[in-house]
BAVOVO-283708 format. One record per residue (C-alpha): residue number from 1; residue in one letter; y, z, x. Coordinates in Angstrom, 2 decimals. Each point is the difference from the previous one (the first is absolute). Layout:
N
  nr rest      py      pz      px
 NUM    A       Y       Z       X
...
END
This chain:
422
  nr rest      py      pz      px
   1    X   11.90   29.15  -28.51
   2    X   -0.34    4.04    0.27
   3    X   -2.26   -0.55    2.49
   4    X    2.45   -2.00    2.14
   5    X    2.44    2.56   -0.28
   6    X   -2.10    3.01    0.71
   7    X   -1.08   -1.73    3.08
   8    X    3.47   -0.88    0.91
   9    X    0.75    3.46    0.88
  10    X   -3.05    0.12    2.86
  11    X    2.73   -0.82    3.21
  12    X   -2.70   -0.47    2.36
  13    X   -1.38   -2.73   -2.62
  14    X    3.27   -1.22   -0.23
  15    X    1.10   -0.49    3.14
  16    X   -3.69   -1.55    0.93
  17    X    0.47   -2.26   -2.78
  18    X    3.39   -1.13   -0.03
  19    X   -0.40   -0.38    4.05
  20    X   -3.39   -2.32   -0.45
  21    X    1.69   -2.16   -3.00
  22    X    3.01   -1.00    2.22
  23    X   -1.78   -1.14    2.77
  24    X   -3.21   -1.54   -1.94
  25    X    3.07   -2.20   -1.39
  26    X    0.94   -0.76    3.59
  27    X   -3.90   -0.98    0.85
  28    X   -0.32   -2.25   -3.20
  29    X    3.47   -2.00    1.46
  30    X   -1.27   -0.49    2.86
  31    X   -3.25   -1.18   -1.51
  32    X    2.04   -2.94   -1.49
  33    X    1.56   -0.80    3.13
  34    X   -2.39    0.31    2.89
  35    X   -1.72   -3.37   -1.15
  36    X    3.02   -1.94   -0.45
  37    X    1.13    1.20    3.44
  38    X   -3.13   -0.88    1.53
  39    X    0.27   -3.71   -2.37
  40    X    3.40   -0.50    1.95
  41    X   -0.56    1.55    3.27
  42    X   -3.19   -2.60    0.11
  43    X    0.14   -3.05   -2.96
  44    X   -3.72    1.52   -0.61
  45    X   -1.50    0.83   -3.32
  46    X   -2.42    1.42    1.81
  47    X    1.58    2.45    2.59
  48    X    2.33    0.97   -3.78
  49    X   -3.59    0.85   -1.12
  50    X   -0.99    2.07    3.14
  51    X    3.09    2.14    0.03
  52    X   -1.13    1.42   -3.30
  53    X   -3.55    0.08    1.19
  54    X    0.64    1.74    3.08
  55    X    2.28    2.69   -1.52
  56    X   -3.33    0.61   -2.51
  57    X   -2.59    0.22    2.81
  58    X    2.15    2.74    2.09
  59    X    0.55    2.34   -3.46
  60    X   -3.68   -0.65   -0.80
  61    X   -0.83    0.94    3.30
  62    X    1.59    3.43    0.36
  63    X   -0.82    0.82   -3.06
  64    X   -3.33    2.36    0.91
  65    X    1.14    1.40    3.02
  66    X    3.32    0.90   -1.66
  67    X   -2.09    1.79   -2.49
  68    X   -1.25    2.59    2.58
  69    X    2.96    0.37    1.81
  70    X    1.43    1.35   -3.62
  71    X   -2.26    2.09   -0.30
  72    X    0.37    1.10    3.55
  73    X    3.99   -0.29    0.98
  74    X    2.67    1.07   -2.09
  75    X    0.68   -2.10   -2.47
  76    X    3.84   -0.27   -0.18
  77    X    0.02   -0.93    3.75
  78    X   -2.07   -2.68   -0.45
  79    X    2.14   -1.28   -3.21
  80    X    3.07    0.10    1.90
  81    X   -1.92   -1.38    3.01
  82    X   -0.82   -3.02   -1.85
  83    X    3.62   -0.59   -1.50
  84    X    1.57    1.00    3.29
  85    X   -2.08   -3.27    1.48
  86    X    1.04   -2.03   -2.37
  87    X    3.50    0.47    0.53
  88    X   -0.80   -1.34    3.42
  89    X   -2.33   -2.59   -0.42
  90    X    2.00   -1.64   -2.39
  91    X    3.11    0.54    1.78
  92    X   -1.45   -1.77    2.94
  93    X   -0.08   -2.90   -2.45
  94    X    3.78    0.31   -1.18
  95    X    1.25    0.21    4.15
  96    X   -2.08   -3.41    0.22
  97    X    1.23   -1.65   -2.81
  98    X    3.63    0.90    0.45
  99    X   -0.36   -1.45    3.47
 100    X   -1.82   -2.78   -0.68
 101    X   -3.28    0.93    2.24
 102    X   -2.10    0.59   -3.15
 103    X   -3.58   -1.86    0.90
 104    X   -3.06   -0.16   -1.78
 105    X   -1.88    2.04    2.29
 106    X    1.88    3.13   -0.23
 107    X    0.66   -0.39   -3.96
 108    X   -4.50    0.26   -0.76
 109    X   -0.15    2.91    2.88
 110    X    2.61    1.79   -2.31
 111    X   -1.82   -1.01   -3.08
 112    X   -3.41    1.15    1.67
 113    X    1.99    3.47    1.15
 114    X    1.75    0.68   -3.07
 115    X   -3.33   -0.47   -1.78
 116    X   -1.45    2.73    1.92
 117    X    2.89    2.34   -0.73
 118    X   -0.25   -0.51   -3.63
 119    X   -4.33    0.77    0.25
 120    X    1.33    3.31    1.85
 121    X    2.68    0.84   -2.77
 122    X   -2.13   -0.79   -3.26
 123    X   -2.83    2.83    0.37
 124    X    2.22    2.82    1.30
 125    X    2.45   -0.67   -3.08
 126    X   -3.52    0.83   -2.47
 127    X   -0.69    2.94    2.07
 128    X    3.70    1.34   -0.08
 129    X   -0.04   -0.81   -4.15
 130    X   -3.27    1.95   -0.15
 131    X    1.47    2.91    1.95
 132    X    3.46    0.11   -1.87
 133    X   -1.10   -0.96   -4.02
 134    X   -1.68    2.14   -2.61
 135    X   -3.60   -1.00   -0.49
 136    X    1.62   -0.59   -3.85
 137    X    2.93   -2.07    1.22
 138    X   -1.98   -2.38    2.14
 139    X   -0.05   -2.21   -2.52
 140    X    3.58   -0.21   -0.90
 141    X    0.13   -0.17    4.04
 142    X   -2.31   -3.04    0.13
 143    X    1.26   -1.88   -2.82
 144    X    3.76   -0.06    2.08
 145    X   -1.70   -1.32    2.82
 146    X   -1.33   -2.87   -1.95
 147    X    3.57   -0.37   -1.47
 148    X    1.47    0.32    3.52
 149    X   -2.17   -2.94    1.05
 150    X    0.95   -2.69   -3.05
 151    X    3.63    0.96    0.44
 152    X   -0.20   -1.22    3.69
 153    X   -2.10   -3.04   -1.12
 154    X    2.50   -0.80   -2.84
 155    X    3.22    0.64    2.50
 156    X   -2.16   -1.01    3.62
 157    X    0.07   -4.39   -0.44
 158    X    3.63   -0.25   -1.51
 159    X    1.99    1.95    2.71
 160    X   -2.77   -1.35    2.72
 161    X    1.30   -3.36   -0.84
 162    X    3.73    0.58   -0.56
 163    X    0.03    1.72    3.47
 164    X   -2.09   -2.24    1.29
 165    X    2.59   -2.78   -1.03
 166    X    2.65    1.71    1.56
 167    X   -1.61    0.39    3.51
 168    X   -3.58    0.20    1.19
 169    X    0.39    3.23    1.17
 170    X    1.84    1.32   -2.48
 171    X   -3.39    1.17   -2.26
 172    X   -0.98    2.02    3.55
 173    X    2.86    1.74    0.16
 174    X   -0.19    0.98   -3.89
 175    X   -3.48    1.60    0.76
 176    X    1.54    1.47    2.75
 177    X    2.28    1.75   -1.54
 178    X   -2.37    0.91   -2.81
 179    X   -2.35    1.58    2.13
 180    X    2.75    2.24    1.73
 181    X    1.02    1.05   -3.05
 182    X   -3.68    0.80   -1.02
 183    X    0.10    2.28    3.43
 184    X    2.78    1.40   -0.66
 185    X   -1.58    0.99   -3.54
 186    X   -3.28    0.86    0.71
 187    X    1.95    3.08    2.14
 188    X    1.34    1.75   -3.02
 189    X   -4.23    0.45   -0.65
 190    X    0.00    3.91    0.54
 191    X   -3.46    0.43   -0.75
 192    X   -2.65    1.25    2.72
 193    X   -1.81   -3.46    0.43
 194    X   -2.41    1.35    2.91
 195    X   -3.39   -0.97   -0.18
 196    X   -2.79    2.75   -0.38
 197    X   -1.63    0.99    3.04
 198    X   -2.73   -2.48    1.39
 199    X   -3.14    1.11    0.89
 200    X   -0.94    0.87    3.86
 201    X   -2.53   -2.96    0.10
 202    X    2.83   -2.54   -1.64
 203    X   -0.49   -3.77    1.01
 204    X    1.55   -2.61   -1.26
 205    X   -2.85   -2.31   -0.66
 206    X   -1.82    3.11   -1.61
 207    X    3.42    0.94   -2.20
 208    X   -0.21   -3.30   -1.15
 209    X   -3.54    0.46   -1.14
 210    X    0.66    2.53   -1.89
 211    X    2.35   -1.49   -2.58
 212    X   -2.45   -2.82   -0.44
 213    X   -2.96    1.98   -0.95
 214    X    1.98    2.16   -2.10
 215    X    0.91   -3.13   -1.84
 216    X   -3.43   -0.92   -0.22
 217    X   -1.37    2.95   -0.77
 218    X    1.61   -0.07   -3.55
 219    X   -0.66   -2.03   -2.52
 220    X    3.25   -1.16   -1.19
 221    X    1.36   -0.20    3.15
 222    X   -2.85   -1.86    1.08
 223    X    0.14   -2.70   -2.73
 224    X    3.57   -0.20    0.76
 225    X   -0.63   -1.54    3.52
 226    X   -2.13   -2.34   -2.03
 227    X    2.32   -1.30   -2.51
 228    X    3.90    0.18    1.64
 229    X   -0.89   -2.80    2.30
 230    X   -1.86   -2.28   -2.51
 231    X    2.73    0.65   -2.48
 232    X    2.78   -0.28    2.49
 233    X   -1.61   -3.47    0.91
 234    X   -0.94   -0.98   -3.55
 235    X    3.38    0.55   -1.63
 236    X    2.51   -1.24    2.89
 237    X   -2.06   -2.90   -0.02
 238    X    0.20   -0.53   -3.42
 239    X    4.12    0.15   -0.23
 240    X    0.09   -2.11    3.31
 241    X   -2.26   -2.71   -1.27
 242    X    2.81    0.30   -3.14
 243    X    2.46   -0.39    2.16
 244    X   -1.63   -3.04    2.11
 245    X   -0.15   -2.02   -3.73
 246    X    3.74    0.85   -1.00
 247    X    1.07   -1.91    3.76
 248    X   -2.62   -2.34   -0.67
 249    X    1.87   -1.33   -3.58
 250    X    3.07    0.10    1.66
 251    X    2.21    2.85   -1.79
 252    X    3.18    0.48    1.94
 253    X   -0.03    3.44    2.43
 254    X    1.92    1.87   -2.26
 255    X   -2.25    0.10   -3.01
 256    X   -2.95    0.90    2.66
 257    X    2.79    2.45    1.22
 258    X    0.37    1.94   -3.37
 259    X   -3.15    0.05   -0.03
 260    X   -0.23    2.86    2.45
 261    X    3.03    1.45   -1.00
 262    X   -2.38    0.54   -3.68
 263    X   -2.24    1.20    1.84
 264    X    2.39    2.42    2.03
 265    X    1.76    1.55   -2.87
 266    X   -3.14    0.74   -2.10
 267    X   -1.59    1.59    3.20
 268    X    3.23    2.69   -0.32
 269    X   -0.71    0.12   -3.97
 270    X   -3.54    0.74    0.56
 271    X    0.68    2.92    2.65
 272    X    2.52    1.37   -1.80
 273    X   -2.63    0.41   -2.85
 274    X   -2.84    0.89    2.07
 275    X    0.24    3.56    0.26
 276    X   -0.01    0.15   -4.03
 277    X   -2.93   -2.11   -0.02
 278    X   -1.98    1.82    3.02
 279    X    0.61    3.38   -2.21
 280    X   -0.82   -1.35   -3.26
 281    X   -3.09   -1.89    0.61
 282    X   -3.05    1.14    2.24
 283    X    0.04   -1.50    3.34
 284    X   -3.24   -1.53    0.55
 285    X    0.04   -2.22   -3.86
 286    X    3.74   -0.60    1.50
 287    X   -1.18   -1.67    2.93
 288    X   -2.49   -2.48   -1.57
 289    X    2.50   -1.09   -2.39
 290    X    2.28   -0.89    2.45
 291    X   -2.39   -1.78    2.16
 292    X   -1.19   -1.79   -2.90
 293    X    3.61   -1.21   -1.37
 294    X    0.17   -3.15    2.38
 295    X   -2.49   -1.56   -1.60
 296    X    0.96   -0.79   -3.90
 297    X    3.91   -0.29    1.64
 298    X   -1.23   -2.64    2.43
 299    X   -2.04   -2.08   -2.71
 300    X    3.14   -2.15   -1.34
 301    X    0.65   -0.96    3.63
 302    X   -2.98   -2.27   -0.10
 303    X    1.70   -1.42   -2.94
 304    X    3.34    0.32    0.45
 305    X    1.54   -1.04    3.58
 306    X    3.63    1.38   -0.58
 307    X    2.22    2.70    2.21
 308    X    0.39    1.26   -3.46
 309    X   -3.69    0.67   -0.33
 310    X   -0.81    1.42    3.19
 311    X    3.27    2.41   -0.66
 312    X   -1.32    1.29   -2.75
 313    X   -3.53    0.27    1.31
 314    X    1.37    1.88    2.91
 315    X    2.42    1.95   -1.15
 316    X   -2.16    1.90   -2.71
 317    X   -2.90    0.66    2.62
 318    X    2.31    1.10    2.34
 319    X    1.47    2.37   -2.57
 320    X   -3.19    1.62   -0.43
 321    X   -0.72   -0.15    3.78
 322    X    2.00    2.93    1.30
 323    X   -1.48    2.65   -2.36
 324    X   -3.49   -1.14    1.67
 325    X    0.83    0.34    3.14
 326    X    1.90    2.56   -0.51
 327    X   -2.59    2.03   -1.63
 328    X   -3.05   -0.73    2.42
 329    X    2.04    0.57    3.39
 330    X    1.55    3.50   -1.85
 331    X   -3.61    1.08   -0.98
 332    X   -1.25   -1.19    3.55
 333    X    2.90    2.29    1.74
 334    X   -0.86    3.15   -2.05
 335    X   -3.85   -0.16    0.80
 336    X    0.74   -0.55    3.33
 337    X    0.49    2.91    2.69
 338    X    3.77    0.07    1.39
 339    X   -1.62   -0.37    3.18
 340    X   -1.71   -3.40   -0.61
 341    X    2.60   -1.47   -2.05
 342    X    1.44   -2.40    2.63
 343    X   -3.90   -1.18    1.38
 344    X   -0.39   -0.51   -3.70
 345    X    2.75   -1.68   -0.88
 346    X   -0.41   -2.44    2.91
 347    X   -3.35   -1.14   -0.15
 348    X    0.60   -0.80   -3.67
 349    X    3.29   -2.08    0.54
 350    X   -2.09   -1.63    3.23
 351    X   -2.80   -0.75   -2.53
 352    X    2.51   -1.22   -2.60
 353    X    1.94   -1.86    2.28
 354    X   -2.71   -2.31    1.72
 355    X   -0.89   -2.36   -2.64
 356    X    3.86   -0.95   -0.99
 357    X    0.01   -2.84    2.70
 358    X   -3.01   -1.54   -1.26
 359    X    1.60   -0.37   -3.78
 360    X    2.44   -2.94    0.74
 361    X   -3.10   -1.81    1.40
 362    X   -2.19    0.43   -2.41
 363    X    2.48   -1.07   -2.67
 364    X    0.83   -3.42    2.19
 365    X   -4.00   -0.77    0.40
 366    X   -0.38    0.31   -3.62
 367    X    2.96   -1.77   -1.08
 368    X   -1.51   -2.55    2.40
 369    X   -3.05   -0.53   -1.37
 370    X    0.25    0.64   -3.86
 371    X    2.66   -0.99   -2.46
 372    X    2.83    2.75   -0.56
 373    X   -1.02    1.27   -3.49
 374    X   -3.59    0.28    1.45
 375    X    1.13    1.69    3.25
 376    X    2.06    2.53   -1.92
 377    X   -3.03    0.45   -2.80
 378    X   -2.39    0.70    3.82
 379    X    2.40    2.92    0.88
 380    X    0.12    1.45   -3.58
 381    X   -3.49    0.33    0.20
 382    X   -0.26    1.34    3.62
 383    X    3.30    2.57   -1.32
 384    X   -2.68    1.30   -2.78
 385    X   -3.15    0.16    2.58
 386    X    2.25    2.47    2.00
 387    X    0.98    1.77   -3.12
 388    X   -3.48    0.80   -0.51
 389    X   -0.11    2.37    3.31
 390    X    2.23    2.69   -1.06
 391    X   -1.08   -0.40   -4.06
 392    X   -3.31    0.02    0.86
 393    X    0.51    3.19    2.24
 394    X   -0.21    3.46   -1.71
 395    X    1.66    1.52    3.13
 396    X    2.72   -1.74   -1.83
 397    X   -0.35    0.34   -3.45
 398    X   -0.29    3.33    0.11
 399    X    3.36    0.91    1.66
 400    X    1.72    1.84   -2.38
 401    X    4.06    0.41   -0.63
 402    X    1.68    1.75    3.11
 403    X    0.39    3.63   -1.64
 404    X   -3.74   -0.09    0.25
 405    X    0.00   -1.24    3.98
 406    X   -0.32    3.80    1.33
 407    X   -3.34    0.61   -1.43
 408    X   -1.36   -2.89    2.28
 409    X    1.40    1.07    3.01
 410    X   -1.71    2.62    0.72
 411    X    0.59    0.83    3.86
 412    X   -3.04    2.61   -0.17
 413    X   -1.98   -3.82   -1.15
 414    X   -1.34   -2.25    2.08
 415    X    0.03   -2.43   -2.44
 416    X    2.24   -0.80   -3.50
 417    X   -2.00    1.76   -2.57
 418    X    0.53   -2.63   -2.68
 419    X   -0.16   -2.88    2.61
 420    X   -3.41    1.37    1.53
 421    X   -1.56   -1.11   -2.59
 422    X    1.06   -3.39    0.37
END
């Protein structure tokens, strides 16, 4: 916990920190709400479904061109630019509901404009953490933005749905109100968040570039764009085909229901943790244990179709799960010039992010098609197979403990010593 409290006394961290927690708790309660607006604005499961969609596709979206633009604007204006539309977007939403003009139409454009605003906020917020941490806090830094995002998850559906109960416009106005006071935050930030000078033949289509082959052009950054997606896609669809067999046998809502709030509190164990584990064990080794733990925690799931089970499957790989992350996206940040961070950071979360949509359906076809114990043993084995990218990597096994990070980030390099020779 030392490392918690030495970082507590970075303001500008702070202030980032406390600013982004507040209204990522807003965004996960309106999550919970937009598709039961849309559900009673139209009777449609599917238009419910599209609301969330939509939202997805606009942050997805924005997500590489707001990488250039941090590295290119200043990165506090675009934070607070981002909040500062939210407040209004959403509050468009609350004026409509209050009077009764609410319509389908304008709730997805919000969704769709709100997701846009969140693709702009989420790479200038790594850039500003890059600029303001300690190459030897980053960790400690990362490992309270994975807490930051399981304490919204945990808090997000429970208020979502007891405002939403109250009125349907009542979870808009929370978020609202969040994201002010995220604005109003994010202005105590006293750091110099300017962007380095571009060069005199900047484009945006060649800044772009840039970030991509620098990702490429390194090893373990390379194999990284390999295996987030296919573990992303793996693993989500391995806890949503779970999830698919407990509503299948009929277990009441709030069994399924605890089942995330296992899986919510563990998530805060297991970044409270992770900067202990990041410095004690060598980052690369780390990293394939963690992508290896779903597989011997998912095995009694096959066996054993119980909330119970898939709590405690869950709930121990996501307690290991924040140290990984953790770990890889602090070592990525340090080898990574200030002045790519936020082209970096985006195309990775872009690369990430595009296979999530196709987990629920590939969970559904195979629950379709095989028997649930079978279905469940398929994605085990398609978990390992993805295991096998990073493990079989030396780019990876070779990253060693963070006090070691500076000697393979050389700026004078063009490529990681150690990782060259991957």
């Amino acid at each position: 916990m030392s490392s918690f409290r030495a970082l507590s006394r970075n303001h500008d961290f702070t202030a980032l920190w406390v600013g982004a927690t507040v209204s990522e708790l807003g965004t996960r309660i309106t999550a919970f709400a937009m598709p039961l607006a849309a559900y009673a604005l139209s009777g449609s499961a599917l238009w419910a479904a599209a609301a969330e969609g939509i939202f997805l596709l606009g942050m997805v979206a924005m997500l590489l061109p707001a990488g250039v633009l941090a590295d290119r604007r200043h990165r506090l204006r675009l934070m607070r630019f981002s909040l500062g539309s939210g407040v209004v977007l959403y509050g468009t939403l609350v004026v409509a509901g209050v009077s009764g003009t609410l319509t389908l139409p304008h709730l997805l454009a919000v969704a769709l404009a709100t997701g846009v605003v969140t693709g702009l906020f989420s790479p200038a917020e790594y850039s500003a953490i890059r600029s303001i941490v300690s190459q030897e806090e980053l960790p400690t830094a990362l490992s309270q933005q994975q807490a930051r995002q399981h304490v919204a998850g945990l808090l997000g559906g429970p208020v979502g749905g007891a405002l939403f109960s109250l009125a349907r416009w009542a979870p808009f106005a929370a978020d609202a109100v969040t994201y002010a006071i995220g604005w109003l935050l994010l202005g105590r930030v006293r750091a110099d968040l300017s962007p380095e000078p571009a060069p005199s033949d900047s484009h945006p289509v060649r800044d772009l570039g840039e970030g991509l082959r620098f990702l490429w052009d390194r090893p373990f950054l390379r194999v990284l764009l390999v295996w987030s997606p296919a573990a992303n896609l793996s693993i989500n669809a391995l806890f949503f085909l779970a999830l698919l067999r407990l509503i299948e046998a009929g277990f009441p809502a709030w069994q399924i229901g605890l089942v995330e709030t296992a899986i919510g509190a563990f998530g805060i164990l297991g970044a409270l943790a992770a900067p202990r584990l990041i410095d004690r064990y060598a980052t690369g080794p780390l990293t394939i244990v963690v992508a290896w733990s779903f597989v011997p925690l998912s095995l009694p799931l096959a066996l054993w179709n119980h909330p119970w089970a898939l709590a405690l499957a869950a709930s121990v790989g996501m307690f290991l799960n924040p140290a990984g992350n953790a770990g890889v996206m602090a070592y990525r940040m340090a080898i990574t010039p200030p002045a790519l961070i936020g082209r970096v950071q985006s195309t990775m979360q872009f690369t990430s992010m595009l296979t999530m949509p196709l987990a629920p359906v590939l969970a559904g076809v195979l629950l379709s098609v095989l028997d649930g114990g079978t279905a469940v043993l398929a994605l085990t084995a398609f978990v390992a197979a993805v295991a096998l990218i990073p493990t079989l990597a030396r780019s990876v096994r070779t990253v060693p403990r963070p006090r070691d990070w500076p000697r393979l980030a050389d700026p004078r390099a063009d490529l990681d010593p150690v990782l060259a020779q991957a």
